[in-house]
C-alpha positions as CSV (number, residue, x, y, z in Angstrom):
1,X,268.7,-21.2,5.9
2,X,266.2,-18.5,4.8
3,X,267.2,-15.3,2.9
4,X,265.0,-13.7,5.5
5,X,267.1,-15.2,8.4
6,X,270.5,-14.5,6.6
7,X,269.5,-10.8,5.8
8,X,268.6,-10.6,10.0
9,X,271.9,-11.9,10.6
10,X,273.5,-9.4,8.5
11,X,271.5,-6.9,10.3
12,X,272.8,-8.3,13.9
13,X,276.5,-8.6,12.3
14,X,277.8,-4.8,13.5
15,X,276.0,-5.1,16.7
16,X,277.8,-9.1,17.5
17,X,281.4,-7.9,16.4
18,X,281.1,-4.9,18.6
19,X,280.4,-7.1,21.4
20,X,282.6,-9.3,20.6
21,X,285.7,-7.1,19.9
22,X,284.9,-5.2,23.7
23,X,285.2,-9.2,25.1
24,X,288.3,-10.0,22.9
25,X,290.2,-7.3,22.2
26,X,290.9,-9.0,19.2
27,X,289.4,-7.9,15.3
28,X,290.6,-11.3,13.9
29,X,289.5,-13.3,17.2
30,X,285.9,-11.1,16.7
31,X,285.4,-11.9,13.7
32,X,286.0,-15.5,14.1
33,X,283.4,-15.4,17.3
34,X,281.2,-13.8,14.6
35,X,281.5,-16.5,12.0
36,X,281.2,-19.2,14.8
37,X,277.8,-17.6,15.5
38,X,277.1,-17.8,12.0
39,X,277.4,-21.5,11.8
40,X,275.9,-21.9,14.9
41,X,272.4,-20.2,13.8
42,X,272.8,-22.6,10.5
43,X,273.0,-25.5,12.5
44,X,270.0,-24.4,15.1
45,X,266.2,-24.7,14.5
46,X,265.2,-20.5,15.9
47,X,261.7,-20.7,14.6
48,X,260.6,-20.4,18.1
49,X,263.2,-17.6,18.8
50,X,261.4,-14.1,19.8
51,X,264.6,-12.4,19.6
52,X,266.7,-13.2,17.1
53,X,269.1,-10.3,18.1
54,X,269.0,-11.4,21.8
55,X,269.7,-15.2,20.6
56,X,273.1,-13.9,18.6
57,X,273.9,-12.1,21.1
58,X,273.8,-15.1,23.5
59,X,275.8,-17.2,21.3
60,X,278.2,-15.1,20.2
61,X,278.8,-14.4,24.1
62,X,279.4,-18.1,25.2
63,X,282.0,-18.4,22.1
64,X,284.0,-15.4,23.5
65,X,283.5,-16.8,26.8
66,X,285.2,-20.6,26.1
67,X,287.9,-18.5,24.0
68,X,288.4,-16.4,26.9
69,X,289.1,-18.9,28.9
70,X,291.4,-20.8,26.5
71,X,293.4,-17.5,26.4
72,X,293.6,-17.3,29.9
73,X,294.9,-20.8,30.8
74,X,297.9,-19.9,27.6
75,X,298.5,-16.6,29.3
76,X,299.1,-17.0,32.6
77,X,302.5,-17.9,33.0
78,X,303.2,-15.1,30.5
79,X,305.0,-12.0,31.3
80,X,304.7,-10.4,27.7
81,X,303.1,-7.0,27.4
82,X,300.0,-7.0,25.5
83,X,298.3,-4.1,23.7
84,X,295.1,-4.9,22.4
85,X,294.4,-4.5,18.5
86,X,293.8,-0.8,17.9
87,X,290.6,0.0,15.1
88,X,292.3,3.0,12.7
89,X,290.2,4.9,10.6
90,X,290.7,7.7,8.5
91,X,290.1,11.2,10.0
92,X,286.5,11.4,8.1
93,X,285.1,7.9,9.0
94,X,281.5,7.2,8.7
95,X,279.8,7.9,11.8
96,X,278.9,4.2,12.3
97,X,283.1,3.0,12.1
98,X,283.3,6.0,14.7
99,X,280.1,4.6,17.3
100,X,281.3,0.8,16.6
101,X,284.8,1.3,17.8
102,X,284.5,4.2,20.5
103,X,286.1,2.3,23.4
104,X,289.9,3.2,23.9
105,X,292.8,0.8,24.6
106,X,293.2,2.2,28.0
107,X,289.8,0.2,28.9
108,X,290.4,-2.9,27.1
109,X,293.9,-3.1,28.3
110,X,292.3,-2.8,32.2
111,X,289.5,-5.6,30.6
112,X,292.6,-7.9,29.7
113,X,293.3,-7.8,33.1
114,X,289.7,-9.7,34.2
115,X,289.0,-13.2,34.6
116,X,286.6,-14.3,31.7
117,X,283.3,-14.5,33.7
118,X,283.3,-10.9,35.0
119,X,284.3,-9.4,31.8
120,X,281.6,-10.9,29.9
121,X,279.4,-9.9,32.9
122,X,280.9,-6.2,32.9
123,X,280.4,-5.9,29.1
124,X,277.3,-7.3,28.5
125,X,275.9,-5.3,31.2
126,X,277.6,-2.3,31.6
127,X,278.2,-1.7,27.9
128,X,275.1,-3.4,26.0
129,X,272.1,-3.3,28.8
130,X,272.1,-7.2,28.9
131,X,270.6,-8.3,32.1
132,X,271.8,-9.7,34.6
133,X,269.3,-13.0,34.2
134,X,270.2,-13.8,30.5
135,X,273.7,-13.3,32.0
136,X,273.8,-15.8,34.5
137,X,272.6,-18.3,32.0
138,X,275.8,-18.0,29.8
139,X,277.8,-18.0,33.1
140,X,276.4,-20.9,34.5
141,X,275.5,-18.9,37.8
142,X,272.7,-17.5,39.5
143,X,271.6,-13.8,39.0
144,X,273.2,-12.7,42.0
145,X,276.8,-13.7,41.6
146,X,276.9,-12.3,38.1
147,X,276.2,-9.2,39.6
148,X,279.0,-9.9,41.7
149,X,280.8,-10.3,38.9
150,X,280.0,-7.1,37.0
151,X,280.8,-5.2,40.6
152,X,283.9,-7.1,40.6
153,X,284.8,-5.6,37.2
154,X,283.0,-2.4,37.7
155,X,285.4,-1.4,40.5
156,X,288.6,-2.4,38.3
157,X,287.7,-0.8,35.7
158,X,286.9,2.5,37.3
159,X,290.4,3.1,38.3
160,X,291.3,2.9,34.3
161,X,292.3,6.0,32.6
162,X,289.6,7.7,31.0
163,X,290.3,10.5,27.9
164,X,288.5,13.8,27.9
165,X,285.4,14.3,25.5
166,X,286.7,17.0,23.6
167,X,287.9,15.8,20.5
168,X,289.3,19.0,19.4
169,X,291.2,19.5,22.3
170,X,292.8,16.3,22.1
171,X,293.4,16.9,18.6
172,X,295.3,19.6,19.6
173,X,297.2,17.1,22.0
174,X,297.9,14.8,19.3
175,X,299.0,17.5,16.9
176,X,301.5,18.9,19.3
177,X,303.0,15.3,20.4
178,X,303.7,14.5,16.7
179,X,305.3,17.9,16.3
180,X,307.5,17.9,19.3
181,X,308.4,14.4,18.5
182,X,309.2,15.3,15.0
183,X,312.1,18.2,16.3
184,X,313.2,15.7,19.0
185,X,311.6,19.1,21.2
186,X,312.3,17.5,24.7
187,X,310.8,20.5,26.6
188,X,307.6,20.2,24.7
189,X,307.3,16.7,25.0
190,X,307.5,16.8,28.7
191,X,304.9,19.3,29.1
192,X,302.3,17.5,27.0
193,X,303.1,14.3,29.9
194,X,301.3,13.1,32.8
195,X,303.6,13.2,35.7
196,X,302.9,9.5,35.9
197,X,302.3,8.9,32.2
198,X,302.3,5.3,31.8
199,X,303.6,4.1,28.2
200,X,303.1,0.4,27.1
201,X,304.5,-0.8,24.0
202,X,303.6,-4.3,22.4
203,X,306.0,-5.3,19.6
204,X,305.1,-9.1,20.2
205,X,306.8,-12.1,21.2
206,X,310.5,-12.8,21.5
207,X,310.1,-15.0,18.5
208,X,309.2,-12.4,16.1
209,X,312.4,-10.3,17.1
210,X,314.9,-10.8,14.0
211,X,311.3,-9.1,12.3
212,X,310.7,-6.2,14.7
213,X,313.7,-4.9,16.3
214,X,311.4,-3.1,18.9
215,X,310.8,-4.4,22.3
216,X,308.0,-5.2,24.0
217,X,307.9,-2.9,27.2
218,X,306.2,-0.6,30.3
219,X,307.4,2.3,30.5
220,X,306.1,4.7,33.8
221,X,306.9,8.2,34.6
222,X,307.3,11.4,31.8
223,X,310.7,12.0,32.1
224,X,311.5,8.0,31.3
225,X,308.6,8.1,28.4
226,X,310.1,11.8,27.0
227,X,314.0,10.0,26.9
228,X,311.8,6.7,25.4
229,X,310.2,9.1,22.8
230,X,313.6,10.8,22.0
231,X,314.5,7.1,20.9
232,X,312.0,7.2,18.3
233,X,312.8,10.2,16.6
234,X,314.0,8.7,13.4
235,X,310.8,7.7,12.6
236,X,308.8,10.8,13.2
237,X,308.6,11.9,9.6
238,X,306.5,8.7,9.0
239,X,303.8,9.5,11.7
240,X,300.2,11.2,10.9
241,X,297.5,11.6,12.6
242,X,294.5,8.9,12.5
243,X,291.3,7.8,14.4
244,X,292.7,5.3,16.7
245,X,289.3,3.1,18.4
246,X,286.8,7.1,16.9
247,X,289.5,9.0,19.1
248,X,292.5,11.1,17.5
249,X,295.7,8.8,17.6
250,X,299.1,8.8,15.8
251,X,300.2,6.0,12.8
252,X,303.5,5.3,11.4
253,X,303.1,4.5,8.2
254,X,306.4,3.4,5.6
255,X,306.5,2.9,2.3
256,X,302.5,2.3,2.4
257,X,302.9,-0.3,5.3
258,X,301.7,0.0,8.6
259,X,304.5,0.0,11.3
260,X,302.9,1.4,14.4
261,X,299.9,2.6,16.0
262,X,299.5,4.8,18.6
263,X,296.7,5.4,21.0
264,X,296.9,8.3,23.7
265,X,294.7,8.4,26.6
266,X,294.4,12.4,27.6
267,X,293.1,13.7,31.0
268,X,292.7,17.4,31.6
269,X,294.7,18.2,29.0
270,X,297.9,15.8,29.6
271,X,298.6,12.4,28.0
272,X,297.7,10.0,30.9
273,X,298.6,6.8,28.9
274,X,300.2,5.9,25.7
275,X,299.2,2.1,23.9
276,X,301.8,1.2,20.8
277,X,301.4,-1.7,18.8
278,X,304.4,-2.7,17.2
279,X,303.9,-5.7,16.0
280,X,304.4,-6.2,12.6
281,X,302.6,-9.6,12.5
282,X,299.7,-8.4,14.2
283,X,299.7,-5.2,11.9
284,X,299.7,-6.8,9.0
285,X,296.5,-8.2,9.6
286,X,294.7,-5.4,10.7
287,X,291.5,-4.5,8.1
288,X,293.4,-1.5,6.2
């Protein structure tokens, strides 16, 4: 291979693991559809290729595509909650960390919910402009059913939680969670709530629970999240704000490891959603 090609790939790299993490959900399982793509473009003659952004793009799809559907056929017999893997940054990230990862759990835990083929149609389109031509050729269907597809996903994913775009007020919202929490201030915390907050908590598998003495769980309703935040107390002096996926969020942080990460989803002002990753296995390999 080239220099000229590798520096283009490097070039293409942000743009392929931001498409990638939006179809995964995954960093590590990104980053691996990245490196795939990689070997791919060493193995391939792509002197004819006018766009070798487009190509990447392409590839990099149909890899997340075949692992999507690997995932799917190990997880649907499962009944384990699933919190996709949260991107934390400090509170003064570059602006590019902020644009990569500005899509919130609240969507990728809807885009979990998809069969593979519309949320590669949903993403590429909806998110990245693809059209819905060079879509159909990675789905192996006509133009016309892929946008199906997309309008499939489209109206599933409209009925997802969405946070306001003021980041200072939900700063604020953050800021006054983490201090309620901290003095166990169950009057505060319930007014912060969503009558129908919904809180999801991933502390992974049953195998892993001599490790992580959390549980996996859904929890629905404020008062049931407030007495499910109470619980939690202990470990409020740990917690500190963070960029959770370039919006404010809450980490727990002991001893200088990483033991939680929380993303809130806020909607006029209330907390609509809360996503926790517990999962110490999982944490541990998130980039620090």
């Amino acid at each position: 291979m080239t220099d000229q090609l590798a520096a283009q790939f490097e070039e293409n790299r942000t743009q392929l693991r931001s498409v990638a993490y939006r179809m995964l959900g995954s960093l590590s399982e990104a980053e691996d559809a990245v490196q795939e793509a990689w070997l791919r473009l060493n193995r391939s003659d792509v002197s004819e290729v006018a766009n070798l952004g487009a190509w990447l793009t392409t590839v990099v799809s149909r890899v997340c595509l075949d692992m999507l559907r690997s995932r799917k056929s190990r997880r649907e017999d499962s009944l384990e909650v699933h919190v996709p893997d949260p991107v934390v940054t400090k509170l003064d990230p570059e602006e590019e960390a902020v644009q990569f990862d500005a899509v919130g759990l609240a969507m990728l835990v809807v885009l979990d919910t998809l069969a593979p083929a519309e949320r590669l149609a949903f993403v590429l389109h909806d998110m990245f402009g693809v059209s819905f031509d060079e879509i159909a050729e990675i789905v192996d269907k006509s133009p016309a059913a892929t946008r199906q597809l997309a309008s499939r996903a489209r109206r599933r994913v409209q009925g997802a939680p969405t946070s306001d775009r003021d980041p200072g007020r939900h700063r604020e919202v953050v800021d006054a969670f983490i201090a309620a929490s901290r003095s166990g201030d169950f009057e505060a915390l319930l007014a912060l709530l969503d009558p129908e907050v919904v809180l999801r908590a991933d502390a992974g598998t049953p195998a892993d629970a001599t490790a992580n003495p959390a549980h996996s769980k859904i929890v629905r309703g404020a008062l049931a999240v407030v007495e499910q935040a109470l619980t939690f107390t202990k470990m409020a002096p740990y917690t500190q704000p963070a960029l959770v996926n370039g919006t404010p969020g809450i980490i727990t942080v002991v001893n200088g490891r990483l033991m939680g990460v929380m993303h809130l989803t806020i909607t006029a002002g209330k907390i609509t959603q809360i996503n926790i990753l517990a999962d110490h296995t999982r944490l541990s390999t998130l980039p620090a």
